[in-house]
PLY file of the C-alpha trace (Angstrom):
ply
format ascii 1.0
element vertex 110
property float x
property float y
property float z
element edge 109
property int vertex1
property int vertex2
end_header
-14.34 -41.22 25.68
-14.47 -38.33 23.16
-13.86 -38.58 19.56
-9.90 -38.90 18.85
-7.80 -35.65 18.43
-5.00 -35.34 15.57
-4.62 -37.76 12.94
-3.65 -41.43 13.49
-1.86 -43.78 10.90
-5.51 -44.52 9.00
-6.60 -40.77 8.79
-3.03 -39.18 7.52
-2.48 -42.44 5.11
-6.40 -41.90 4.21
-5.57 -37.71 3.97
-2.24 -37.92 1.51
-3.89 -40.68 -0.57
-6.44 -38.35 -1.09
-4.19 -35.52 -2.43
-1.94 -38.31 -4.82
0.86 -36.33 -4.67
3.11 -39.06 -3.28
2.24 -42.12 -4.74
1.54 -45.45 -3.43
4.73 -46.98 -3.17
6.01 -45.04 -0.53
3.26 -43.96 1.44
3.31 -46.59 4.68
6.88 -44.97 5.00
5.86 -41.36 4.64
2.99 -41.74 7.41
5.56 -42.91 9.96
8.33 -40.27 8.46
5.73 -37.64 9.41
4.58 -38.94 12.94
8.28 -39.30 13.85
9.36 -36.28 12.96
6.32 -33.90 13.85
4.53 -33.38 17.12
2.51 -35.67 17.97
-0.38 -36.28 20.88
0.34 -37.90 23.79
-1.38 -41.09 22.04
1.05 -40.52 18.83
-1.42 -38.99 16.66
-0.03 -35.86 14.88
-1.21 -32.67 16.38
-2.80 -29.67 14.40
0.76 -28.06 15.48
2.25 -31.07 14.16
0.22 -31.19 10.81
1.05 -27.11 10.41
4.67 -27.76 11.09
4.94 -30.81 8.18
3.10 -28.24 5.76
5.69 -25.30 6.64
8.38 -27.36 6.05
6.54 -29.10 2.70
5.82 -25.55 1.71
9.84 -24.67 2.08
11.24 -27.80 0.23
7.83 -28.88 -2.30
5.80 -26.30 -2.86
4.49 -27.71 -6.25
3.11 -30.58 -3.38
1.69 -27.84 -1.23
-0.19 -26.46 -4.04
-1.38 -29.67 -5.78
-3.03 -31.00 -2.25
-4.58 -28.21 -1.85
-6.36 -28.48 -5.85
-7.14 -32.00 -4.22
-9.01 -30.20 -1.48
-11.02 -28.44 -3.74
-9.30 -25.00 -3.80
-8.68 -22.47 -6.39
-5.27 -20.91 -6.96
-6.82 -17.92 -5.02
-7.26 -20.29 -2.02
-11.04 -20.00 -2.22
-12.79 -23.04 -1.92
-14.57 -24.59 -5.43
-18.03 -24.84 -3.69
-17.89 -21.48 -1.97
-19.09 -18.69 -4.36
-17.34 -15.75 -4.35
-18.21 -11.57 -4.47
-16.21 -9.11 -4.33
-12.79 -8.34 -6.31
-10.36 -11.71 -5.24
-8.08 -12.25 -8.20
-6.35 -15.56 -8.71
-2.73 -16.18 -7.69
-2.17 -16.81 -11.43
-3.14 -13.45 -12.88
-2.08 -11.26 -9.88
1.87 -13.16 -10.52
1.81 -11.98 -14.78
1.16 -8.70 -13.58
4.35 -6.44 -14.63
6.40 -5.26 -12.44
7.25 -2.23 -11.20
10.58 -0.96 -12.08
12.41 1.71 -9.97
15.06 3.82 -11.48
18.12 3.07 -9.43
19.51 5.66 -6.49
21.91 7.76 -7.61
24.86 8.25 -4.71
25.88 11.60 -6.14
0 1
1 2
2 3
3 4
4 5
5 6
6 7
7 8
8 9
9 10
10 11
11 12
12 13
13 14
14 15
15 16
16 17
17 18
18 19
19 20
20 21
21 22
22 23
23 24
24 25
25 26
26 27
27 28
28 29
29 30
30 31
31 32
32 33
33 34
34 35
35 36
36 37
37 38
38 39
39 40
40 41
41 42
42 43
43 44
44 45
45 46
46 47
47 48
48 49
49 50
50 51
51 52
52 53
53 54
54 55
55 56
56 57
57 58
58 59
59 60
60 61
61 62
62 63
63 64
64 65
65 66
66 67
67 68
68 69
69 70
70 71
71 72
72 73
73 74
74 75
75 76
76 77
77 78
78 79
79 80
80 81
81 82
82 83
83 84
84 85
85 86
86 87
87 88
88 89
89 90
90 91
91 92
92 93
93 94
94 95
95 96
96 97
97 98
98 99
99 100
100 101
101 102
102 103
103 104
104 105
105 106
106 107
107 108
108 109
């Protein structure tokens, strides 16, 4: 037998207790809300579709969530990893959103 695909109750309770974001007191029922809900493998761990499809919909309903698991993973607001240099000229979410924006004159119908 090969190593296990997807992740079972231990590895996605082990996964959002990493990122905090939920708390403790509800986490048991969160584990089996997701492995309900989301596809799963045919041994009823979820599947990397399943995983993507919890984040899409996470993304859509808590993105403040989204955002502070992936700080827990150890990325920047850029989405570059915090022990991955980089070069060249990424800018962080942060100051590419206080940019101003550009303002159009509106379309005159005449």
């Amino acid at each position: 037998l090969g190593p296990a695909v997807g992740m079972g109750t231990v590895e996605l309770t082990n996964y959002l207790d990493h990122c905090g974001s939920l708390g403790t007191s509800n986490l048991k029922f969160q584990v089996q809300s997701i492995l309900s809900k989301y596809d799963t493998t045919d041994e009823g761990r979820l599947s990397q579709a399943g995983f993507l499809q919890y984040y899409c919909d996470l993304a859509m309903t808590r993105p403040k969530d989204v955002w502070h698991n992936l700080h827990a993973s150890g990325f920047r607001n850029d989405l570059t990893r915090g022990d991955v240099v980089q070069h060249g000229s990424a800018q962080p979410l942060d100051e590419i959103m206080q940019r101003p924006r550009l303002s159009l004159p509106p379309i005159s119908m005449e």
